[in-house]
C-alpha positions in Angstrom: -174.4 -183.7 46.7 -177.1 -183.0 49.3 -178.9 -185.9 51.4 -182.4 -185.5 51.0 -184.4 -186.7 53.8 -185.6 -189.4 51.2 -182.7 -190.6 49.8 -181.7 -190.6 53.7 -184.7 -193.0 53.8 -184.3 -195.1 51.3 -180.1 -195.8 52.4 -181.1 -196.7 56.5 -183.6 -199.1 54.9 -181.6 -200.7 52.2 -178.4 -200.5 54.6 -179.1 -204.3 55.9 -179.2 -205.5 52.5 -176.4 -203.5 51.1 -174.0 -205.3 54.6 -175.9 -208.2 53.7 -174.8 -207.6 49.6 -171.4 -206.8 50.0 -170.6 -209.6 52.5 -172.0 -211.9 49.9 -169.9 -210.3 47.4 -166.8 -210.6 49.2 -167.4 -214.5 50.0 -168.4 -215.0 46.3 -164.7 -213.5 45.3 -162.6 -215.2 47.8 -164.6 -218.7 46.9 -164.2 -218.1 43.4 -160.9 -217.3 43.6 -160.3 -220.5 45.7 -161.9 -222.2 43.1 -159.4 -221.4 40.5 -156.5 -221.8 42.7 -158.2 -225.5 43.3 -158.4 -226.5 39.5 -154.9 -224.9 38.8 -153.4 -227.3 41.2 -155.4 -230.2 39.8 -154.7 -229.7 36.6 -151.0 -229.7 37.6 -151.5 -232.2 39.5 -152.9 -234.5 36.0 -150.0 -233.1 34.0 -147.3 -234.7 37.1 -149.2 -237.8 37.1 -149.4 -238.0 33.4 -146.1 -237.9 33.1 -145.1 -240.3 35.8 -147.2 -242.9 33.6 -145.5 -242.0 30.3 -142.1 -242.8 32.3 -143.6 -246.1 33.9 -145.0 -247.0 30.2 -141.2 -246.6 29.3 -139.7 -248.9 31.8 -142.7 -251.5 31.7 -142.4 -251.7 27.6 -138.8 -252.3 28.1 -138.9 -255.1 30.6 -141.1 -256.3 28.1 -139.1 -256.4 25.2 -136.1 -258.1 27.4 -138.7 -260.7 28.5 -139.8 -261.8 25.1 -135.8 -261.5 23.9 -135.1 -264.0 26.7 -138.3 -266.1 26.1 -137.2 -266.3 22.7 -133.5 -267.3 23.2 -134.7 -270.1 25.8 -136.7 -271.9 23.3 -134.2 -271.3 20.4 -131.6 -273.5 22.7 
């Protein structure tokens, strides 16, 4: 391919904008990609926490239950 004193032209003039293109691309990538990494790790973060209130649910409904078995016994006496 042969570099015509035009096409010559035309790159020295859009070489700012092509820096000034790819530097934007590059930043748009790694934010995007920090992005995903971000909403991974929060939706992981939901799923940990969901869990620990499932288990907490557990152990609160059972306290429960042997507070109203007790309640229930004291006024049967």
């Amino acid at each position: 391919m042969e570099l015509s004193p035009d096409l010559l032209k035309i790159i020295a003039n859009g070489g700012i904008s092509v820096i000034i293109f790819v530097i934007w691309f590059v930043t748009y990538k790694t934010q995007t990609k920090q992005y995903v990494d971000l909403v991974e790790r929060l939706f992981k973060q939901v799923e940990q926490d969901l869990k620990y209130k499932e288990l907490l649910i557990g152990i609160l409904t059972r306290l429960e239950t042997k507070i109203d078995l007790q309640d229930r016994r004291s006024r049967n006496e």
